[in-house]
N, C-alpha and C positions, 0 to 999 in steps of 0.2 A: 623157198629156202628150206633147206633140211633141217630136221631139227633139235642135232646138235651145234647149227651154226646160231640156230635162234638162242640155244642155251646160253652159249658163248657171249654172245650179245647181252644177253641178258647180263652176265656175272660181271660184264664189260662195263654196263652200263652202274650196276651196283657198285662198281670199287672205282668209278671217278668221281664217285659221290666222298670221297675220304682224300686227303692232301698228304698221299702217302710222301714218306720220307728217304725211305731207302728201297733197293731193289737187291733180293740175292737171288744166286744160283749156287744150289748147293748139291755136290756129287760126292761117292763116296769113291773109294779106294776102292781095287780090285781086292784087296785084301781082307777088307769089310765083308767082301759079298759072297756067295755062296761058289759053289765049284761051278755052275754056270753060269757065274757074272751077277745074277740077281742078288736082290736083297728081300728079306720078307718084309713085307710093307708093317708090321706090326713096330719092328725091329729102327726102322727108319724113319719111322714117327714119331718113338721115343728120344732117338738121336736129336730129331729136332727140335723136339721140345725141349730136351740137358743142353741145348744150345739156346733157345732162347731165355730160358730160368737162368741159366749161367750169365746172359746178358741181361737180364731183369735184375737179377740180386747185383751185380758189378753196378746198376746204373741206379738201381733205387732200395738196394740193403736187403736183408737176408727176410724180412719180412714183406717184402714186395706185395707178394697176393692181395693181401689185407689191406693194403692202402686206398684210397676209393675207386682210383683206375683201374686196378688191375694186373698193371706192366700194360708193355707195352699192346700196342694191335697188331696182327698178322693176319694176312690171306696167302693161300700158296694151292699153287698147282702141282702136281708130280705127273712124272712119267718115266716111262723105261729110255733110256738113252739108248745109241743106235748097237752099241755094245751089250745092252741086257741088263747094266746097271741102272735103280732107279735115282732120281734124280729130282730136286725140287726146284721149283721158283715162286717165288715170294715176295712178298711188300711190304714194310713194315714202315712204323711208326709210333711215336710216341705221345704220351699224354702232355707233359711238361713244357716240353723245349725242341727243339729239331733233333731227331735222335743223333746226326753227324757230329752234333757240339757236343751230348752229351757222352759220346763212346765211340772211340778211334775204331774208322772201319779196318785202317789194317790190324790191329789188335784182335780184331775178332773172327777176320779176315785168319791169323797166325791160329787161333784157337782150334776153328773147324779146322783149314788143313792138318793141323798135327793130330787132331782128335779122330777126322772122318777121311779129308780126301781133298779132290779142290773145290770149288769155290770162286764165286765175285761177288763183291759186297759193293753198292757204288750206288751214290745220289742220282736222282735223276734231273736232266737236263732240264725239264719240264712236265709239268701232270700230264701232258699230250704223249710225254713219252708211256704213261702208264698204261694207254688205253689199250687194251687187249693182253697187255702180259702175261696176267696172273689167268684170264678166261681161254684164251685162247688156247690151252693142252687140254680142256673139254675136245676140241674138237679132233685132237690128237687119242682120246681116247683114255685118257689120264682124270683127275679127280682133284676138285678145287677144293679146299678145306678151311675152314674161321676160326682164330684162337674166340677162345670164351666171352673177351670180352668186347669183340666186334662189333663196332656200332654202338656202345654205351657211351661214348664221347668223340668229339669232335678233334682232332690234334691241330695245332697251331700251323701254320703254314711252314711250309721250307723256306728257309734264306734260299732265294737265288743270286742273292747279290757275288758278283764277279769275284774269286779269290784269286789271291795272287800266286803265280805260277812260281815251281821253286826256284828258277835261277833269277827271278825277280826278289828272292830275299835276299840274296847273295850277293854281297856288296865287293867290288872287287879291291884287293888289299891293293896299298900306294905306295 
């Protein structure tokens, strides 16, 4: 086995040890990026991070840091997309509550796009779905990264319980 595949494995086997809650992929705009397509990774790491502090302070107040979790957890891979723009994927979750209950993914979903570019914010089906996401652009060549406070707690599990679909809310008028 080569051994960026073992790495891979490795990072693989380290973040199905967490009940992550959310899954993004987050791209920037041509516009964002330099005159060929790139972005400086310096530049795109800040972006992510005024994206996650913006969604720490919206979910637990303007002094988040300080609280004993920390905000929320994240792991993320990047990589250049097939265009030369870099691009991240990520896993996130919360110390509280299921991050989904507590912050509308399309709201934040609206946020990146107007702020960066596009974007998918979306629960996963199951922790099965997590396995290789976030390790697997190791093997692409790309660089896996840990907010700070990775691993100092344990997040609550995700509701999998079934939601109801929206034309199941929708009662039809008589």
């Amino acid at each position: 086995m080569r051994s960026v595949d073992l790495q891979a494995q490795g990072y693989a086997e380290l973040l199905q040890r967490v009940p992550w809650q959310q899954f993004w992929t987050l791209t920037f705009r041509v516009s964002k990026s330099g005159r060929n397509g790139g972005m400086h990774d310096e530049a795109a790491d800040k972006a992510f991070r005024y994206f996650v502090s913006c969604l720490n302070r919206s979910v637990y107040g303007p002094k988040w840091s300080t609280r004993w979790h920390g905000g929320i957890q994240w792991a993320r891979g990047q990589e250049f997309h097939r265009d030369g723009r870099l691009h991240f994927h990520a896993v996130a979750a919360a110390p509280t509550d299921d991050l989904n209950r507590l912050a509308s993914r399309y709201e934040w979903h609206e946020f990146w796009y107007r702020e960066f570019g596009r974007n998918r914010i979306e629960a996963p089906r199951s922790q099965a779905d997590i396995t290789g996401y976030v390790s697997k652009y190791v093997t692409k060549g790309g660089t896996v990264d840990f907010s700070r406070n990775f691993g100092a707690w344990m997040p609550p599990p995700i509701d999998y319980t079934r939601r109801p679909e929206q034309d199941g809310l929708i009662q039809p008028s008589q």
